[in-house]
C-alpha positions in Angstrom: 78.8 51.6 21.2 78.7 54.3 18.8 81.7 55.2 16.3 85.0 54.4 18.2 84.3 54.4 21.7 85.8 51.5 23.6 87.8 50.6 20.2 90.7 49.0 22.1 89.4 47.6 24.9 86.6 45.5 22.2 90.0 44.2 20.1 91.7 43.3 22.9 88.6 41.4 23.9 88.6 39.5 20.8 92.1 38.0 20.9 91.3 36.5 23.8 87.5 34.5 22.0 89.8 33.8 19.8 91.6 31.3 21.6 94.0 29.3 19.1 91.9 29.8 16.4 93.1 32.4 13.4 96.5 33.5 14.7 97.1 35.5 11.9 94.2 37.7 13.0 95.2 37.7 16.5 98.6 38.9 15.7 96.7 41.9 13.5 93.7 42.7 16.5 97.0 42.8 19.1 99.2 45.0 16.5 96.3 47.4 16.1 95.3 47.9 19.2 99.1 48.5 20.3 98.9 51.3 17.5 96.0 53.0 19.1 98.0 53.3 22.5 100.9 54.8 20.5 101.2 58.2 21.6 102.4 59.6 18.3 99.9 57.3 15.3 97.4 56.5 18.3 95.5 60.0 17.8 95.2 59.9 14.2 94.4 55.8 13.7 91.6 56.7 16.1 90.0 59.8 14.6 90.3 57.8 11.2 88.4 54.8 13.1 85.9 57.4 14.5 85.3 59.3 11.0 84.8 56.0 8.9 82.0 55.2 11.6 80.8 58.7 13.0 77.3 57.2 11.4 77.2 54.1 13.2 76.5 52.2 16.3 77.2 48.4 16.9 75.6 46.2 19.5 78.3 43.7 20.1 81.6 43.5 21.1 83.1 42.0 18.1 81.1 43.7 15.6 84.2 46.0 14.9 86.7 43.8 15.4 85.3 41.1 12.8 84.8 44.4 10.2 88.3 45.4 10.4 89.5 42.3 9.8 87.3 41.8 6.8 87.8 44.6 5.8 91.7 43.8 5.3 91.3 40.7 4.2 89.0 42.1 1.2 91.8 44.7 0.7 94.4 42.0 0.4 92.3 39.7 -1.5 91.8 42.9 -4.1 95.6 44.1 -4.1 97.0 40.2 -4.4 100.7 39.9 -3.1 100.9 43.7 -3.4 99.3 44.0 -0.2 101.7 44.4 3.1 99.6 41.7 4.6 99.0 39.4 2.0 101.2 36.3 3.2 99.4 36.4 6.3 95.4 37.2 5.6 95.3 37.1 2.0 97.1 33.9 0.7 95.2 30.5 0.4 97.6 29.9 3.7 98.4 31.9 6.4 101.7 33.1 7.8 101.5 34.8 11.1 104.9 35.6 11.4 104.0 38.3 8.3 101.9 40.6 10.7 104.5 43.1 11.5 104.2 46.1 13.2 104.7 48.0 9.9 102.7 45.6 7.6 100.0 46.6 9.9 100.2 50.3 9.9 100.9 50.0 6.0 97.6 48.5 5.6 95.7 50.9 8.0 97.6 54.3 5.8 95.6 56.8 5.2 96.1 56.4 1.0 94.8 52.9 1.4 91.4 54.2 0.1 89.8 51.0 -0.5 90.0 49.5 2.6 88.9 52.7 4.4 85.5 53.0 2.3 85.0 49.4 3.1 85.4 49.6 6.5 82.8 52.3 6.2 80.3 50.8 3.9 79.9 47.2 4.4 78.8 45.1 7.3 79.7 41.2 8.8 77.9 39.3 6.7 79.8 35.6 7.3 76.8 33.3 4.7 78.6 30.2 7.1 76.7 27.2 5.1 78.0 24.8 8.3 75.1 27.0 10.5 72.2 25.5 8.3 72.2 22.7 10.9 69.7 25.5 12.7 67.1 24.2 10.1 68.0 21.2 8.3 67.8 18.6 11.5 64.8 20.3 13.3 63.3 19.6 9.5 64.1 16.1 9.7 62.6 16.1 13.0 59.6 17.7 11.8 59.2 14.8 8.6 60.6 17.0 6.5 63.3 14.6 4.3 62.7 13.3 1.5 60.1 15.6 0.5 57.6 13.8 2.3 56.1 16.9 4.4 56.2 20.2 2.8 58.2 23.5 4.1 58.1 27.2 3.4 61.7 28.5 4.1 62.4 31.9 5.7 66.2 33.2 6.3 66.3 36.6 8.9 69.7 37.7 8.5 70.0 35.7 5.3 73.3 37.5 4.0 73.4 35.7 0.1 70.9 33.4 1.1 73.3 30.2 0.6 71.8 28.9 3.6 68.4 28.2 1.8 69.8 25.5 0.2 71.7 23.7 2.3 69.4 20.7 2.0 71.7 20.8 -2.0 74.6 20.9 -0.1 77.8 17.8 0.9 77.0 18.9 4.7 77.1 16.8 7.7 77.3 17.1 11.1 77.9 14.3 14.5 76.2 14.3 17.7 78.5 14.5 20.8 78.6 10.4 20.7 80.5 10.8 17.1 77.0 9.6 15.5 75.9 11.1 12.1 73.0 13.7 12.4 69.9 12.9 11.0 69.1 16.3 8.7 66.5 16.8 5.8 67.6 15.9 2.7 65.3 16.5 -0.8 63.1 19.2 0.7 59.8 19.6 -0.8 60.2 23.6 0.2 56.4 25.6 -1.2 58.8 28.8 -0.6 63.0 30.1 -0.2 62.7 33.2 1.2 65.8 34.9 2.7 65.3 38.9 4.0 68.0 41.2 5.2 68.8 44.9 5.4 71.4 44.8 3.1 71.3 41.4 0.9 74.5 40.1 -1.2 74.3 39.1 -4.9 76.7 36.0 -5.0 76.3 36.9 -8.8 78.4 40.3 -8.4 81.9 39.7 -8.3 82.4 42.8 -5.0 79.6 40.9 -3.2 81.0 37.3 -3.3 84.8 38.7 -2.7 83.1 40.4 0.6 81.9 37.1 1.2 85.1 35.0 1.1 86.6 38.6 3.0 84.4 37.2 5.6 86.0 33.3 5.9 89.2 33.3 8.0 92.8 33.0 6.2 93.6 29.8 6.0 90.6 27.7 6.1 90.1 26.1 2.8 87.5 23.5 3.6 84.9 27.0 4.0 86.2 28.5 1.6 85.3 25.1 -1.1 82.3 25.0 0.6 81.1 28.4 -0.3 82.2 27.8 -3.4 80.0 24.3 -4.0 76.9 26.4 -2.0 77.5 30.0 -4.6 77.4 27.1 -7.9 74.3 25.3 -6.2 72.1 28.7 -5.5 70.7 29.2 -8.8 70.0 25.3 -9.2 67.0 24.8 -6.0 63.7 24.8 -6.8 61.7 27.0 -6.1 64.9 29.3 -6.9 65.5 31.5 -3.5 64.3 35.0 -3.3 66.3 38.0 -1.4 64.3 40.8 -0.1 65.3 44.1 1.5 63.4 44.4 5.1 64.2 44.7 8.7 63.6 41.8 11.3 60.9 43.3 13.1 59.2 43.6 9.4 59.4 39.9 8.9 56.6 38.3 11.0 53.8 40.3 8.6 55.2 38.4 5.8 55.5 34.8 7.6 51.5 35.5 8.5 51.1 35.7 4.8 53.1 32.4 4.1 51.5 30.5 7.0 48.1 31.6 5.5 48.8 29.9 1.8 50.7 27.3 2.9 49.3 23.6 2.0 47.1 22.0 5.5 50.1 19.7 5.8 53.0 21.9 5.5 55.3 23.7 8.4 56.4 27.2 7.5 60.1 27.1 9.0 61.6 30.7 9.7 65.5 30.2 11.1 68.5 33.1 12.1 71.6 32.3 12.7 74.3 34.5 14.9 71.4 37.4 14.1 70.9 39.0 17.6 74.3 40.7 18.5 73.9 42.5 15.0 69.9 44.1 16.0 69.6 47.3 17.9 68.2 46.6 21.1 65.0 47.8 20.2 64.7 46.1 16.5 65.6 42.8 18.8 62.6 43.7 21.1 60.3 44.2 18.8 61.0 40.9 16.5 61.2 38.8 19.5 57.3 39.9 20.3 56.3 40.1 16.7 57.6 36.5 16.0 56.3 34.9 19.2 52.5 36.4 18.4 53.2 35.0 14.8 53.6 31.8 16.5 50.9 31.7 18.8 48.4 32.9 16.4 49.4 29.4 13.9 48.1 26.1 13.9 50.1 23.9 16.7 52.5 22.1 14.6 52.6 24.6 11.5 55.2 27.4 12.5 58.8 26.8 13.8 61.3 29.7 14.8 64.5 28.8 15.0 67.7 30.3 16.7 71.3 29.9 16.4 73.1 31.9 18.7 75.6 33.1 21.4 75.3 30.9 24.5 78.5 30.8 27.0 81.4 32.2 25.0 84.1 30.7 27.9 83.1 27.3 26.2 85.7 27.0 23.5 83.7 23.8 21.8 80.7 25.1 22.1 79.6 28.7 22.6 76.2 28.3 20.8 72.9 27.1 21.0 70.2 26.5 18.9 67.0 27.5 20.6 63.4 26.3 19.0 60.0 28.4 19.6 56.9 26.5 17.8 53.7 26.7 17.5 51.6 25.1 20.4 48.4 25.9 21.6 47.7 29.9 21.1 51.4 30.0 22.4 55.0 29.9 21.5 56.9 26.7 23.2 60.4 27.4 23.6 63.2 24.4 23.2 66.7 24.6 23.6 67.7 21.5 21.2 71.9 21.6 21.5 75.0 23.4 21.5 77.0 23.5 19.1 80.2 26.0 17.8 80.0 29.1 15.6 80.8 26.9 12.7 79.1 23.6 13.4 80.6 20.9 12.6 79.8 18.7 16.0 76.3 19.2 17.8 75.7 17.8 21.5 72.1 17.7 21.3 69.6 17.5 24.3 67.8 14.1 23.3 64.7 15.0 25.7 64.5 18.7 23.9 64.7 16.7 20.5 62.1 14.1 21.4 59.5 17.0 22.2 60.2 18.8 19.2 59.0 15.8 17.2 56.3 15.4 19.0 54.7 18.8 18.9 55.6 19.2 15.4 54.0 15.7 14.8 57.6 14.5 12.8 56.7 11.1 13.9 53.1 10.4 11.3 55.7 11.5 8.5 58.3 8.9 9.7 60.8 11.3 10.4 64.5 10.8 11.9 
């Protein structure tokens, strides 16, 4: 979808994912997609939709929908209880009963400058700490805790790169039987490497208020953790390194890290909710690119690792987390668990979990 096109149809599409989550920002997606259809501000709301994005394409559905809310919400968080929408997707709590038709088309004005080159310049770049359970429990798997089995760390998408160390983080998670997870914990990592096309400095105060844009109103547990995660970042060793570079660029630079790293360590490289942000073709291109990187390493030395959308009619849990390893001149794929787009629960596949230790030979390192 390029610029506009299909604008109302895609926010009309995301109330409904939605489901009882945010209600704030379902009462906002509704309200503006009711403006669009207004015969009188409809014309004009849409040629200022199509002009902030006349350069850009999206390849998901709720690519827009997530930036315009984002978007607001950073507006709000910049103009404090100024904003007309404050109360509702600004305040530590939210009020959905403040997302009035007028509040709405106050915060959408044309003279609303701030919000308008936003919505042009920045992109969805949710640094969800929660989604780190992609790596951290294949890790353990692998004999990774306790630094007893050395990694070399590799974030595609990586946003801020908080996700690099998660292992530093309060984080748990429960398999569907209410049981604690097994993850990694003091990771020897050789390497923290995060790479996206446009990386965030958690040190630069735009960059980190884009980030907590980013986390819903209203949920304050995500919001402390990204705090604890932005306070840990510097503190990891080695200290995690950000890099400009497209995905389909990345496998080059894992063959250089699989090539130096020690004869006992796994080179992990993980995404999370990446795919629906790729062009078609840049998706194409890294899938082959990172499946020859794996079937070119050492069976047991290379793990790829996926987070991303499964069934979206599950409401508990739309996701999956999908494991490609190195295995005999190929790539063996694994589907591990489901999970939700901010994990807290994972029902794993104990039969997909089993083989995963066993290729990656977790088991001589006394791993979970």
């Amino acid at each position: 979808m390029a610029g506009a096109e299909d604008l109302i149809s895609d926010f009309r599409r995301h109330v409904e994912v939605l489901g009882e989550r945010a209600p704030a920002y379902q009462s906002v997606l509704a309200r503006v997609a009711d403006l669009l259809c207004d015969p009188r501000a409809g014309p004009l709301l849409t040629a200022a939709f199509a002009r902030s994005w006349s350069r850009r394409s999206f390849s998901s559905y709720y690519e827009r929908p997530l930036l315009l809310l984002a978007s607001l919400r950073h507006d709000a968080l910049l103009d404090g209880p100024a904003h007309p929408l404050w109360r509702a997707i600004g305040d530590v709590e939210s009020d959905e009963s403040a997302v009035t038709h007028e509040a709405v088309a106050q915060s959408l004005a044309p003279n609303r400058l701030g919000f308008w080159i936003t919505l042009r310049t920045r992109r969805v770049q949710t640094n969800e700490v929660s989604r780190a359970v992609t790596w951290l429990w294949p890790a353990a798997l692998a004999g990774a805790a306790d630094g007893r089995r050395p990694v070399s760390l590799v974030d595609v998408g990586a946003s801020a790169g908080l996700n690099l160390v998660a292992d530093r983080l309060p984080l748990h998670w429960s398999n569907q039987y209410g049981e604690k997870l097994a993850t990694a914990r003091g990771v020897r990592a050789t390497a923290r490497m995060g790479f996206d096309l446009r990386p965030l400095d958690v040190t630069d105060h735009d960059d980190l208020r884009w980030l907590r844009a980013c986390i819903w109103p209203g949920e304050r547990d995500r919001l402390e953790l990204l705090d604890t995660a932005v306070a840990e970042f510097g503190n990891a060793s080695p200290r995690a390194e950000l890099e400009i570079l497209t995905a389909s660029a990345v496998p080059a630079r894992l063959e250089l890290l699989s090539r130096d790293a020690p004869p006992d360590g796994l080179v992990i490289a993980y995404q999370t909710l990446l795919d629906g942000y790729l062009r078609a073709s840049e998706r194409e291109a890294y899938d082959l690119l990172m499946r020859e990187w794996l079937a070119r390493a050492p069976a047991g030395a290379a793990l790829w690792l996926k987070l991303e959308m499964g069934d979206e009619t599950e409401p508990i849990a739309p996701a999956r987390i999908h494991a490609l390893l190195a295995s005999g001149g190929r790539a063996e794929p694994l589907t591990l668990g489901q999970t939700g787009y901010h994990p807290r629960e994972v029902i794993v596949d104990p039969n997909a979990a089993r083989e995963l230790k066993r290729l990656l030979g977790g088991g001589a390192w006394g791993s979970a």
